[in-house]
C-alpha positions as CSV (number, residue, x, y, z in Angstrom):
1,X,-5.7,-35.0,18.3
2,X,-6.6,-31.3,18.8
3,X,-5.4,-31.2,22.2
4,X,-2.4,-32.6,21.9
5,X,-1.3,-29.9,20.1
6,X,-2.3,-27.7,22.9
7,X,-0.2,-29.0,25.2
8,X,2.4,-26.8,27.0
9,X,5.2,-28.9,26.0
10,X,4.3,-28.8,22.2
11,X,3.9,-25.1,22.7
12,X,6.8,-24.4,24.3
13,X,8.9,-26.6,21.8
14,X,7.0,-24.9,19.2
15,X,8.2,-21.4,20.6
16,X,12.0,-22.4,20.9
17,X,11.7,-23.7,17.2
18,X,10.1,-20.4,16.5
19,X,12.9,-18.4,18.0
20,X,15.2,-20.6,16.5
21,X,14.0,-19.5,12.9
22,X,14.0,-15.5,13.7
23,X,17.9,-15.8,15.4
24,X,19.1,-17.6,12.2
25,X,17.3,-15.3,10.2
26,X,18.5,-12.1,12.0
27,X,22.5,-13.1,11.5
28,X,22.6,-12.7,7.9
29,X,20.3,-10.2,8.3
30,X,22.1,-7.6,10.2
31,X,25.3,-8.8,8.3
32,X,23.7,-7.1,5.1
33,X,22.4,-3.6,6.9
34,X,22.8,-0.9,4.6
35,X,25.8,1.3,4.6
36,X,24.1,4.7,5.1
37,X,25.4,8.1,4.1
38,X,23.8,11.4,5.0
39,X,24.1,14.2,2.4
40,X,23.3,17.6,3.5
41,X,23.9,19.9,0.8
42,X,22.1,23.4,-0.8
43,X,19.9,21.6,-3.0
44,X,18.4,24.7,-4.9
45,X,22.4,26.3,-5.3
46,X,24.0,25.8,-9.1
47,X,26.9,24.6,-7.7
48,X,25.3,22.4,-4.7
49,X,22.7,20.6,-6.5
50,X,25.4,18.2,-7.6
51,X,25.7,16.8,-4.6
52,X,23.1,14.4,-3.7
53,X,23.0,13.7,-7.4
54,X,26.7,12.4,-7.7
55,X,26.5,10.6,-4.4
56,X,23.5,8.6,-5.6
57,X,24.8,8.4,-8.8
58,X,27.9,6.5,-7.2
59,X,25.6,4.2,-4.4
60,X,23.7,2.7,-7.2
61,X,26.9,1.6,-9.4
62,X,28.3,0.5,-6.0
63,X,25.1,-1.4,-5.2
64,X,24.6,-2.6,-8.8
65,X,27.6,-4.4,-8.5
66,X,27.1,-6.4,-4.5
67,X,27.1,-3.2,-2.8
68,X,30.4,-3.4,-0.3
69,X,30.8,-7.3,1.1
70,X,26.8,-7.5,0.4
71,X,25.6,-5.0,2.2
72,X,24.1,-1.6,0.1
73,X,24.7,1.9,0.1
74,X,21.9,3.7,1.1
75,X,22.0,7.6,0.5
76,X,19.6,10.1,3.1
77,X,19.2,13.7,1.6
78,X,18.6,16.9,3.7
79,X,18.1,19.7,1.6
80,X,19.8,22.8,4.0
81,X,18.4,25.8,2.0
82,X,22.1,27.1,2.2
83,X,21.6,27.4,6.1
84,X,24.0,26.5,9.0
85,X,21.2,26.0,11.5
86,X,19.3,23.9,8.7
87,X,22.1,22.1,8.4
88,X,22.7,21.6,11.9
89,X,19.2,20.3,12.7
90,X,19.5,17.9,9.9
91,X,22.8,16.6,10.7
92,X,20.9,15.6,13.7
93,X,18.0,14.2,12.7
94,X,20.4,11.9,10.5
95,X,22.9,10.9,13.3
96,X,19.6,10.1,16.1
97,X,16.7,9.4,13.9
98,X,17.7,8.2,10.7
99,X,21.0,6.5,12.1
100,X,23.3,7.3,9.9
101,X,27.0,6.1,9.9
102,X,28.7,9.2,8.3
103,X,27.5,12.5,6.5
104,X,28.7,14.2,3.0
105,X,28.1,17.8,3.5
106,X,27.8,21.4,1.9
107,X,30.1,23.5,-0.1
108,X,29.6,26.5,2.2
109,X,32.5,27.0,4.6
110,X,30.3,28.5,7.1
111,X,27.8,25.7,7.3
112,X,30.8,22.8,7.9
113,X,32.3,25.6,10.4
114,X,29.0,25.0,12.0
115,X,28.6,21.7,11.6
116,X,32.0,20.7,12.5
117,X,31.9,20.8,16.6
118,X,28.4,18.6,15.7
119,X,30.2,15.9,14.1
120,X,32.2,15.5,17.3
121,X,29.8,16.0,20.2
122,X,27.7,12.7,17.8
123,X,30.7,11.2,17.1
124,X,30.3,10.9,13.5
125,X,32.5,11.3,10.4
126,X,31.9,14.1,8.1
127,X,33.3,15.0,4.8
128,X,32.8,18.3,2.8
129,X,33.0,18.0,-1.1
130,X,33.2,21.5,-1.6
131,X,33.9,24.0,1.4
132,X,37.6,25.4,1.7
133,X,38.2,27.6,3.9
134,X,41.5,26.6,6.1
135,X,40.1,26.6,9.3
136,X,38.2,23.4,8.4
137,X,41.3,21.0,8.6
138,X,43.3,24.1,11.2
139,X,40.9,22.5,13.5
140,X,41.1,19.3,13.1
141,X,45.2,19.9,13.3
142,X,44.5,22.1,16.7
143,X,42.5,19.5,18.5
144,X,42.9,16.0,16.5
145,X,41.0,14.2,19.3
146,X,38.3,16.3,19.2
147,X,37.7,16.7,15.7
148,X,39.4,14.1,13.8
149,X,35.9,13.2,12.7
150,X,35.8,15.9,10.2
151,X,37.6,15.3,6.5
152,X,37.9,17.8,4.3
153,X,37.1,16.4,1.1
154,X,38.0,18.9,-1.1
155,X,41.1,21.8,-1.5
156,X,41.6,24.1,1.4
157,X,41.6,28.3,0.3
158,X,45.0,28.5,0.4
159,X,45.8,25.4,-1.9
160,X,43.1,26.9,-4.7
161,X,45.2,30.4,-4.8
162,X,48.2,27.6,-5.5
163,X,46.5,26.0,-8.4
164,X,44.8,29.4,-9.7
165,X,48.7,30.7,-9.6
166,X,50.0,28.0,-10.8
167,X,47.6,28.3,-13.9
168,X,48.0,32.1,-14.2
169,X,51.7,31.7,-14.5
170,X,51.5,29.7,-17.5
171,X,48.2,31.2,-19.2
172,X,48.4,35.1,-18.1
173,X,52.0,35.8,-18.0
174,X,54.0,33.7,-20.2
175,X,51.0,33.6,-22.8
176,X,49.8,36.7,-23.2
177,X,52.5,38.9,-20.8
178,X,50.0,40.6,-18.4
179,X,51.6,42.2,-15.3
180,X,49.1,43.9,-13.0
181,X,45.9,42.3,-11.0
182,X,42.8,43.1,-9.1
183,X,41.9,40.5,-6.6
184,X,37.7,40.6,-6.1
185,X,36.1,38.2,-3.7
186,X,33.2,37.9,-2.3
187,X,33.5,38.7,1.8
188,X,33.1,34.8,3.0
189,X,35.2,32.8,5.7
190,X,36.7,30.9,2.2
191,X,38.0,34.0,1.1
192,X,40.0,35.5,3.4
193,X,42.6,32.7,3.5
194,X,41.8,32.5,-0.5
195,X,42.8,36.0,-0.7
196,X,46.0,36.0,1.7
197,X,47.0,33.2,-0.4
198,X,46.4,35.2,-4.2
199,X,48.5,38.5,-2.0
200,X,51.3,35.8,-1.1
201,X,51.6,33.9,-4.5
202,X,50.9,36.4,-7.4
203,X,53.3,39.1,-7.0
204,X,55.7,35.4,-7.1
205,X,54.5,34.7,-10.6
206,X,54.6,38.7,-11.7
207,X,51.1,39.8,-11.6
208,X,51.5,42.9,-9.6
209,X,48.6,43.3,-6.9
210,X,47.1,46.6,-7.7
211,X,44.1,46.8,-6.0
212,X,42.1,44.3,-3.1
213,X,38.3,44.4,-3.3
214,X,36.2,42.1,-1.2
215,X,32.8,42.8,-1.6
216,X,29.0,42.0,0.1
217,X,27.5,38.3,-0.9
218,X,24.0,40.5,-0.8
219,X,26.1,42.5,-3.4
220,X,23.0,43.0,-6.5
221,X,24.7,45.9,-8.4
222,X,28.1,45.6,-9.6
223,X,28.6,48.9,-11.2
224,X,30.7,51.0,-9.0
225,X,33.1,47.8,-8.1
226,X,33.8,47.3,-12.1
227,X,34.1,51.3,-12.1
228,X,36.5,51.3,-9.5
229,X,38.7,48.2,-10.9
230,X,38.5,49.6,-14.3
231,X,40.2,52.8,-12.9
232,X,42.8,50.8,-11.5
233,X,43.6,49.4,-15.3
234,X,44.8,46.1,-14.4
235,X,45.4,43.3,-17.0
236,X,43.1,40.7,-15.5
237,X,40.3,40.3,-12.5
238,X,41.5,37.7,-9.8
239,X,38.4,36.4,-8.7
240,X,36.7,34.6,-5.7
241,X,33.0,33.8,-5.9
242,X,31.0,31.2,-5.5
243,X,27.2,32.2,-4.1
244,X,27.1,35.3,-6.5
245,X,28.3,34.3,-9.9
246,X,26.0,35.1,-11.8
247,X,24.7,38.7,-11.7
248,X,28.7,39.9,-11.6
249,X,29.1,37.5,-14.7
250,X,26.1,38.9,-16.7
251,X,26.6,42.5,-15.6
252,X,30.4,42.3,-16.5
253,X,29.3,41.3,-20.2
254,X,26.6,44.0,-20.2
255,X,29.0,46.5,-19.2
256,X,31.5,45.2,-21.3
257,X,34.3,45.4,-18.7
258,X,37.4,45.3,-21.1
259,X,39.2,42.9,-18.4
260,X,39.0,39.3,-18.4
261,X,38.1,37.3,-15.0
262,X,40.1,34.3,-14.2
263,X,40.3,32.4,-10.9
264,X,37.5,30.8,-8.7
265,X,33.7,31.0,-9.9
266,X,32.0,28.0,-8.5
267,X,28.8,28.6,-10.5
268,X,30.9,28.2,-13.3
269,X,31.7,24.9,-12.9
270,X,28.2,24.1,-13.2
271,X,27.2,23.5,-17.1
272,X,24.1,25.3,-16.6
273,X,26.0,28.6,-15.7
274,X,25.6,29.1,-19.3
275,X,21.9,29.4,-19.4
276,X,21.7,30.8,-15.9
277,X,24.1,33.8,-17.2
278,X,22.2,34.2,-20.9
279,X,25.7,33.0,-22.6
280,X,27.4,36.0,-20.9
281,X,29.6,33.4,-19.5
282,X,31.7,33.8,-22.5
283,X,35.3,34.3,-21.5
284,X,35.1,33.6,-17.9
285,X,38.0,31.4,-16.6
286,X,38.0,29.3,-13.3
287,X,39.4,26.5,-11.5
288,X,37.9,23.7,-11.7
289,X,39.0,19.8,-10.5
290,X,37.4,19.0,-13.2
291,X,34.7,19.0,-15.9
292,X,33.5,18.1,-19.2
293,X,35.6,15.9,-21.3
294,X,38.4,16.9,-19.0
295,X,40.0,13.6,-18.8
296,X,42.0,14.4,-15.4
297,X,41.6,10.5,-14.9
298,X,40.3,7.5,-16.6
299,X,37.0,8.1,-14.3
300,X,36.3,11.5,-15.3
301,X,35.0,12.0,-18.1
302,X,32.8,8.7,-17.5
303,X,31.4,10.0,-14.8
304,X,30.6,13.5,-16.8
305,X,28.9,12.0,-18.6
306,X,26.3,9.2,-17.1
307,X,26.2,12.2,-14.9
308,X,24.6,14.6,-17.9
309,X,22.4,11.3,-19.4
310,X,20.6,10.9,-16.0
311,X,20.2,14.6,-14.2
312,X,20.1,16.6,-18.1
313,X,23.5,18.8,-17.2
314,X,26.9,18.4,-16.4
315,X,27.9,18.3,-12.7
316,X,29.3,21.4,-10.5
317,X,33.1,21.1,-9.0
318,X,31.0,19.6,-6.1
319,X,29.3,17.2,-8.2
320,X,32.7,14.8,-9.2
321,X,34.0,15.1,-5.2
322,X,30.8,13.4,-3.6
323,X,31.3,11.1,-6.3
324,X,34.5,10.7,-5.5
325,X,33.6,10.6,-1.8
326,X,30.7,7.7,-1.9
327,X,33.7,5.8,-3.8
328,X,36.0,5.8,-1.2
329,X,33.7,6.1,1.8
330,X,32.5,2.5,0.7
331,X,36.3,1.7,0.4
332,X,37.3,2.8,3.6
333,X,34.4,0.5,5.3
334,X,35.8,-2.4,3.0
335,X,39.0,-1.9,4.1
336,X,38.3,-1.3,7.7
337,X,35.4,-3.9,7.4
338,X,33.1,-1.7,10.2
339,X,31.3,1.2,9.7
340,X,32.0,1.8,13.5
341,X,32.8,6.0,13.6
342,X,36.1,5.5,14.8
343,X,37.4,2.6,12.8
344,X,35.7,4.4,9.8
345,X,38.0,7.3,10.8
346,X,41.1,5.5,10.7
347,X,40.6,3.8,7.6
348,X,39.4,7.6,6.1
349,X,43.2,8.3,6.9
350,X,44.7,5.6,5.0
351,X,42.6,6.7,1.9
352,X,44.5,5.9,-1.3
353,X,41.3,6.1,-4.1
354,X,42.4,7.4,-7.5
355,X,38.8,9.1,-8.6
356,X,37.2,11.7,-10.7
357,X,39.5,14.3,-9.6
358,X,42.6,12.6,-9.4
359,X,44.6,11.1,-6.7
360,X,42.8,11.4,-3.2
361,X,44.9,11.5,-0.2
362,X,44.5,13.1,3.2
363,X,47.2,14.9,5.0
364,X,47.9,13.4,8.2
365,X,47.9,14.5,11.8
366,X,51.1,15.9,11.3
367,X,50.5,18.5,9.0
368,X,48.5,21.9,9.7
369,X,45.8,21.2,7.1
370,X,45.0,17.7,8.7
371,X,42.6,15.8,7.0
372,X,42.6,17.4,3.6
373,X,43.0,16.5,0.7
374,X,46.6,16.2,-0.4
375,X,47.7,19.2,-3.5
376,X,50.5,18.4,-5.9
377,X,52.0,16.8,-8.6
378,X,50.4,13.0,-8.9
379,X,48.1,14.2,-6.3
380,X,45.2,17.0,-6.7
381,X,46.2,19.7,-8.8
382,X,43.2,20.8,-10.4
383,X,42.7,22.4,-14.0
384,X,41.4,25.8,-15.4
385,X,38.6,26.0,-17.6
386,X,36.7,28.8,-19.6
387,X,33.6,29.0,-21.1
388,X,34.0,29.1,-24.5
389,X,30.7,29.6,-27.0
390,X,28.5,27.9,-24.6
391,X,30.5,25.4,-23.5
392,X,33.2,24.5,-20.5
393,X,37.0,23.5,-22.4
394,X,40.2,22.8,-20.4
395,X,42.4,25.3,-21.1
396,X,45.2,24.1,-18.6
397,X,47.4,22.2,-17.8
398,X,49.0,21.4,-21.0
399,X,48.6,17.6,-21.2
400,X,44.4,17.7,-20.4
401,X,43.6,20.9,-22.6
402,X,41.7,21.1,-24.8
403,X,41.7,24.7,-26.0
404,X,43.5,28.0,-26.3
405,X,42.4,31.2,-23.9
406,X,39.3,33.0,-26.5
407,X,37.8,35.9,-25.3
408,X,34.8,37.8,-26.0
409,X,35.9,40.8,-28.7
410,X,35.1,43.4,-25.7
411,X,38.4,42.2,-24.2
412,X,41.9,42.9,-25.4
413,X,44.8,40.9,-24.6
414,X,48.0,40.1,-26.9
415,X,49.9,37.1,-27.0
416,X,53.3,36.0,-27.5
């Protein structure tokens, strides 16, 4: 009997049978590959070590509940050390080796600049949760072919000097009557349209513009720009920082610098700026698109916190958009039903995902900030917060605060 089953006819039925079993097994297979999303971000930065903590935060809810039509999300993490050519090699190594089928990348404006003209020579979509400089989506606007596989996933420069406006209006002015500003910011490709945009829209609300300093991110010693701003006697500091928050934060308390700061301050958004600043947070206000038990939607403050009872903190600004973008990216391949780059793309552009932030929709082709996240009313509009004994509280808008404006005694304002 031994022979027989050596014969070529049992072996070759034996190898189609074989086959047979591995095809039908492959179908179902491949129908369940993971959905895989490449994050990139400054892992070691305050206000970029949110990142690949939300995102994964948000694959495993998705994946504890079926993943999208079966298949999981699967999150790859490049740590970039806060540099473009880090960045660049791993956006590679993502797209060729570890065959990724879209990236979530960086709060730096100059590493998505850098990384942008990569996502289209791979062919691979690309969001940012927390760049903003203009030129991400001017780009995409200038050449849509070309670079319509970058999203800008969070609020361009000139749509933060909107919101921080919008905010100063009600909180500076009308509160407690201030009329004359200093706009300091940090010398970054965010800033410049950031500052164009506090020049344009200030004056508009009636803070008079008395004085424009934009200083080194190197910067160590703040002494002589507080000297000089102090000089100028201007009601409030217009700020834009976000790689140096801390030492102006803690030097500005130590100096006692009579003038409050209120604007952007990334760091800030993070709840261990507290700790990183030795409580001389105090006082400072920023813009925020969110934060802690800042219910901006029914997501938010859910989010916070299982964000705080698994990573020991609450998340940066950057922290709720990756969230916000693993959400949607998971969506989008629903809706499109193929992770294929561009069908991925076009189904990115039909994005209509209420999330942590609020309403997420991407300006279209059309518009010169294409593929950005839409501002307004029922839309983005973001909030201001301030650090108030230790801890973040909204302070605006009305309906989501939380808290009057309190500031340290070494600042004097009045009120209305």
């Amino acid at each position: 009997m031994t022979s027989t089953f050596r014969t070529p006819l049992f072996r070759s039925l034996l190898g189609a049978t074989a086959l047979g079993l591995v095809l039908a097994a492959s179908g179902p297979a491949l129908a369940a590959d993971p959905i895989k999303i490449g994050v990139i971000a400054e892992a070691q930065a305050i206000a970029g070590a949110s990142i690949p903590q939300a995102a994964q935060l948000a694959a495993d809810e998705i994946n504890a509940k079926g993943g999208v039509d079966g298949r999981k999300i699967e999150i790859i993490t490049y740590d970039n050390h806060s540099s473009s050519a880090d960045s660049v090699r791993a956006f590679q190594r993502a797209v060729n080796e570890d065959k990724v089928n879209i990236v979530v990348a960086s709060y730096i404006s100059e590493v998505v600049l850098a990384l942008e003209p990569w996502a289209s020579r791979l062919k691979t979509p690309f969001i940012t949760p927390g760049a903003a400089s203009n030129e991400i989506s001017k780009s995409v606007h200038a050449d849509y072919e070309k670079n319509k596989y970058t999203f800008h996933g969070y609020l361009t420069s000139a749509a933060l000097a909107l919101s921080v406006c919008d905010a100063a209006k009600e909180l500076l002015v009308e509160q407690k009557q201030m009329k004359t500003a200093v706009i300091m910011s940090e010398d970054a490709a965010w800033t410049k349209p950031l500052d164009t945009g506090y020049e344009e829209c200030l004056p508009k609300i009636g803070l008079k513009v008395l004085d424009h300093i934009r200083f080194s991110p190197d910067t160590t010693d703040f002494t002589p720009i507080f000297n000089k701003i102090e000089g100028a006697k201007p009601d409030v500091m217009i700020t834009g920082i976000s790689h140096v928050g801390t030492q102006p934060t803690v030097q500005w308390k130590n100096q006692q610098v009579p003038i409050p700061m209120f604007g952007i301050s990334s760091q800030a958004t993070n709840e261990t700026f507290g700790k990183d600043t030795n409580n001389a947070s105090d006082g400072v206000l920023y813009q925020g698109v969110s934060g802690p038990g800042l219910a901006v939607t029914e997501k938010s403050v859910p989010f916070a916190n299982a964000f705080k009872a698994k990573f020991g903190n609450f998340p940066s600004y950057a922290g709720y958009t990756a969230y916000d973008e693993v959400y949607y990216i998971a969506d989008a391949v629903k809706r499109g039903g193929s992770t294929d780059a561009d069908k991925l793309v076009e189904a990115l552009e039909k994005t209509d995902w209420v999330g942590t932030i609020g309403r997420v929709q991407f300006y279209g082709k059309d518009d010169p900030f294409t593929h950005s996240i839409k501002y307004g009313k029922g839309l983005i509009t973001g909030a201001m917060l301030q650090w108030q004994d230790g801890a973040q509280v909204a302070v605006w808008p009305p309906e989501v605060a939380k808290a009057k404006l309190k500031f340290p005694a070494f600042i004097k304002v009045t009120s209305n």
